[in-house]
C-alpha positions, -999 to 999 in steps of 0.1 A, spaced: 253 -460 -419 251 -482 -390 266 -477 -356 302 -491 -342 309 -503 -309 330 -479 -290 360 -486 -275 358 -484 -239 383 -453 -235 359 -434 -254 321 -443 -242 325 -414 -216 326 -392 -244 309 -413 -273 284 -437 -255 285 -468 -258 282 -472 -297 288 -437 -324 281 -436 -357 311 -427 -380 292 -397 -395 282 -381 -364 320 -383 -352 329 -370 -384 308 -340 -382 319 -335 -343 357 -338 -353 349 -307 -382 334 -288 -358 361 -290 -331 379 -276 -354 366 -252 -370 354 -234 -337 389 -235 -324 402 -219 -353 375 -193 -356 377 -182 -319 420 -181 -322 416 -161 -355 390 -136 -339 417 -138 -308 448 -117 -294 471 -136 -297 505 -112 -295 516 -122 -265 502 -152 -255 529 -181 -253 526 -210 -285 516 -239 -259 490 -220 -240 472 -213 -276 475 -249 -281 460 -260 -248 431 -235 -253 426 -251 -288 423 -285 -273 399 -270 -246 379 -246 -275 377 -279 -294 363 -303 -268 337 -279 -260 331 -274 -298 325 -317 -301 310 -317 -272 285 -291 -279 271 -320 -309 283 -354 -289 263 -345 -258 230 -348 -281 237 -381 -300 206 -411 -285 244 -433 -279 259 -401 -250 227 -397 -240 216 -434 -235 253 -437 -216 244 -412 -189 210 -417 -187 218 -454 -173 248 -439 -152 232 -408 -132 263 -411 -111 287 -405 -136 263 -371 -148 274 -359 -118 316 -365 -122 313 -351 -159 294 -315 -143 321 -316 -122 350 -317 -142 340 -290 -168 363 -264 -157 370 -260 -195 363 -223 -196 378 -210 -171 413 -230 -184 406 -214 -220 402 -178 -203 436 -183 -187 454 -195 -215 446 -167 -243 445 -137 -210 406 -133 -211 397 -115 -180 396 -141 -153 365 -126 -136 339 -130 -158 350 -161 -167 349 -173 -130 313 -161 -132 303 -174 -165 313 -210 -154 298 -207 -118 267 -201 -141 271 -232 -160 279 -257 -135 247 -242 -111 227 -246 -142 238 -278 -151 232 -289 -113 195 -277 -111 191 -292 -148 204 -325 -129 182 -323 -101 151 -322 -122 166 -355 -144 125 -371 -150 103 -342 -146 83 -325 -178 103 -294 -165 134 -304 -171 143 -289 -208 122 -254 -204 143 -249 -175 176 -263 -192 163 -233 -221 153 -206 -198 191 -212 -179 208 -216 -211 190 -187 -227 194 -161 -191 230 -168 -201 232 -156 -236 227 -123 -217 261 -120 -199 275 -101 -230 252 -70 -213 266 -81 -182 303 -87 -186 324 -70 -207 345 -98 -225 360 -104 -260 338 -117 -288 355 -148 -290 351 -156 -251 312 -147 -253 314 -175 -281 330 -203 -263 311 -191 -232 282 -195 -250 291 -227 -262 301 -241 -232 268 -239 -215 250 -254 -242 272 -282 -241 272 -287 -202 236 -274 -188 214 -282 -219 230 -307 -240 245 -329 -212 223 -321 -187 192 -328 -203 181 -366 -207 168 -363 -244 152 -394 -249 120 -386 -238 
């Protein structure tokens, strides 16, 4: 299947062109991780609109996990460095999920302080042959915050997701 030009409200999330399967496959795994981590969630007394908000969040972090690996994302921030560093900046993704299913604050606090360093040093190195083993070593060191923090299974999920998505598969220029 060939690529489509993207429409331009979307090439910050798509690249400039996307191919239909790839969305496809992004759009399925939105949401299926949101609905996995709300059905592995407590949900009892967590107001209807703040589980929807967190299932928007759970999902973009879900698509973004596979959209921040296509050649077309890649290729869009590869030519805009600038605009790497405006989309590090706004990921405050998990600490917004955290709040809106009552996941301890704390570690959540921590867990994207984590990410967003990581992503910055992953930045920094944009060019050098070090750039992925350290994008790996950061992203694997924080695998380990389960031993570290103690936090619901589902938040050690979209924790773990989210720093893929941000410090390893955003933050890493792929093409090489």
């Amino acid at each position: 299947m060939s690529a489509f030009k993207t429409p331009s409200a979307l090439r910050e999330v798509l690249g400039l062109t996307f191919e239909p399967a790839q969305v496809i496959v992004m759009l399925g795994f939105a949401v299926v991780t949101a609905a996995l981590v709300l059905q592995g969630s407590q949900l009892d007394a967590v107001p209807a609109w703040r589980v929807v908000v967190a299932a928007v969040l759970i999902g973009d972090i879900g698509a973004g996990c596979l959209s921040n690996f296509t050649a077309s994302t890649n290729g869009f921030y590869a030519a805009r460095p600038w605009l790497r560093w405006g989309f590090i900046a706004v990921h405050g993704h998990l600490v917004a999920v955290a709040w809106a299913l009552s996941w301890p604050l704390a570690p959540a606090i921590g867990l994207w302080a984590w990410t967003i360093g990581s992503a910055s040093v992953v930045n920094l190195l944009a060019g050098r042959p070090a750039q992925r083993f350290v994008a790996g070593a950061l992203f694997a060191t924080s695998l380990l915050s389960p031993l570290v923090f103690t936090v619901p299974a589902p938040m050690q999920v979209v924790s773990a997701l989210f720093t893929l998505k941000v410090a390893y598969a955003f933050a890493v220029r792929h093409e090489r």
